[in-house]
C-alpha positions in Angstrom: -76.1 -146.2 135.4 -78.3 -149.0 137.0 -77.9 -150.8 140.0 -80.1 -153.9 140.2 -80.4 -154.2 143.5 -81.3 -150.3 144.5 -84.3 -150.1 141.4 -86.7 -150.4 143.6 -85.6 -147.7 145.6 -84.7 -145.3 143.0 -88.2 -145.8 141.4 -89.5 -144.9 144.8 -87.3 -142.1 144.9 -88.4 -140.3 141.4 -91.9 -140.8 142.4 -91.1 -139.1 145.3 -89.8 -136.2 143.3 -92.2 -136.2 141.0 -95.2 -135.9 143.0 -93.3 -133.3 145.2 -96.1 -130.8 147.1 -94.5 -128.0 145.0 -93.1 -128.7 141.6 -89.5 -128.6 140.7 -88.8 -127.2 137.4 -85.3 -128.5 137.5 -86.7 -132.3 137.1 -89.0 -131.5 134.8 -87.6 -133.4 132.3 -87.7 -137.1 132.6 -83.5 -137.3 131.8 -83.2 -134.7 134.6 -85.8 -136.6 137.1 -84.0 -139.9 136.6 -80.7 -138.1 136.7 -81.2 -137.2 140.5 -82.6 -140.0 141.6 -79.6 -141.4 140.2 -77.3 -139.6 142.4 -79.3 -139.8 145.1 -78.9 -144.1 144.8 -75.0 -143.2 144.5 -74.9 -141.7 147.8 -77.0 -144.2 149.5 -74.8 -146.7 147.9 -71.7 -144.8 149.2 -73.2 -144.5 152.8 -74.1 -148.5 153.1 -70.2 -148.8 151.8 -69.1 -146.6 154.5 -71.6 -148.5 157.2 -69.4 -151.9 156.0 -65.8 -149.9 156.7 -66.7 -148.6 159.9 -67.7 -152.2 161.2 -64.2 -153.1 161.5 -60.7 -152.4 163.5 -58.8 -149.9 160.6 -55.1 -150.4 160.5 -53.6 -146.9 161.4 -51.3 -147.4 157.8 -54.8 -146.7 155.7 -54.9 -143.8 157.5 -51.4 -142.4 156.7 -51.6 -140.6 153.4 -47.8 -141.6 152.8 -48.4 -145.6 153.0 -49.3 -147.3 150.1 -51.9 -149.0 152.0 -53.4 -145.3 152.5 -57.0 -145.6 151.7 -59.3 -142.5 152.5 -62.5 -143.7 153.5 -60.7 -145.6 155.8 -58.9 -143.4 157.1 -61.9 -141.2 157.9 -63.2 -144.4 159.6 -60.1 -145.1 161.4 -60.2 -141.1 163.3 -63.4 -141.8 164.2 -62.8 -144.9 165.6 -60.2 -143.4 167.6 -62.3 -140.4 169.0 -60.6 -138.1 166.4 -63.8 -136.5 164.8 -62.4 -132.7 164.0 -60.0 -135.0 162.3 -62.2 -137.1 160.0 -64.1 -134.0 159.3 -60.7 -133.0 157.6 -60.5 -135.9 155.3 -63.9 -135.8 154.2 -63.5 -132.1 153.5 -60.5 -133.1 151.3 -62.2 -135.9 149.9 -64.9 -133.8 148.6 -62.6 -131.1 147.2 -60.4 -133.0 145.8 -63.1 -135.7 144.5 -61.7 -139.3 143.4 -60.6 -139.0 139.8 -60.8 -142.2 137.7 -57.5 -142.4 136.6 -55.3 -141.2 139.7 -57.9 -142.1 142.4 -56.9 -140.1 145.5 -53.5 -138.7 144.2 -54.5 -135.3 144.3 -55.9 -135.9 147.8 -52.3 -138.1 149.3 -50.3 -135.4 147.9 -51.7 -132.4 149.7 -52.9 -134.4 153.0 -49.5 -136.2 152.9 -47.5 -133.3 152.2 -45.7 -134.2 149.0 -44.4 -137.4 151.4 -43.0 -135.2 153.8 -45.3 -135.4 157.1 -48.8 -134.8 156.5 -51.3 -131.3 156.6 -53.9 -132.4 159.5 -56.5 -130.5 161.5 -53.9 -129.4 164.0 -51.6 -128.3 161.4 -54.5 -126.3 159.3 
């Protein structure tokens, strides 16, 4: 997967790696090399998206796992706009258990978070 407008940095990224002070025998291989840097442009990507969220007000809905309008990232944003940090910790933790399949997006993570729509399995709760 490319992204135009991160080459630069991924190049700059696998040279990086590749000139490490101590080699890495898990990059050897150039699939492998490009491979990581890969994934490290996918979170660097994901980080600038979250930098955009957090820039505005959040609508408390996104945040409630048993709206429709639920939306996790925002809802991670949304506690930490509102000085709820052990919170938002939560979510992520979720978020990276439960990881955001293709097909059912954050199903997985709305139905345990949410409760099977019947309240909703915070911090204070766990």
């Amino acid at each position: 997967m490319t992204w135009p407008s991160w080459a630069g940095e991924k190049t700059r990224i696998a040279n990086s790696l590749s000139r490490h002070q101590h080699p890495l025998p898990g990059i050897a291989a150039p699939a492998a090399l490009d491979c990581l840097a890969t994934q490290f442009i996918a979170s660097l990507r994901r980080e600038s998206y979250y930098q955009v969220v957090q820039r505005g007000p959040i609508h408390p809905r996104r945040a409630d796992p048993n709206d429709p309008g639920f939306d996790a990232e925002r809802a991670v944003a949304y506690h930490v706009q509102n000085g709820d940090v052990d919170e938002a910790a939560w979510l992520v933790f979720l978020m990276t258990h439960f990881a955001r399949p293709v097909d059912t997006g954050w199903l997985r993570l709305r139905d345990v978070y949410g409760r099977l729509g019947q309240g909703r399995w915070d911090w204070a709760t766990v």
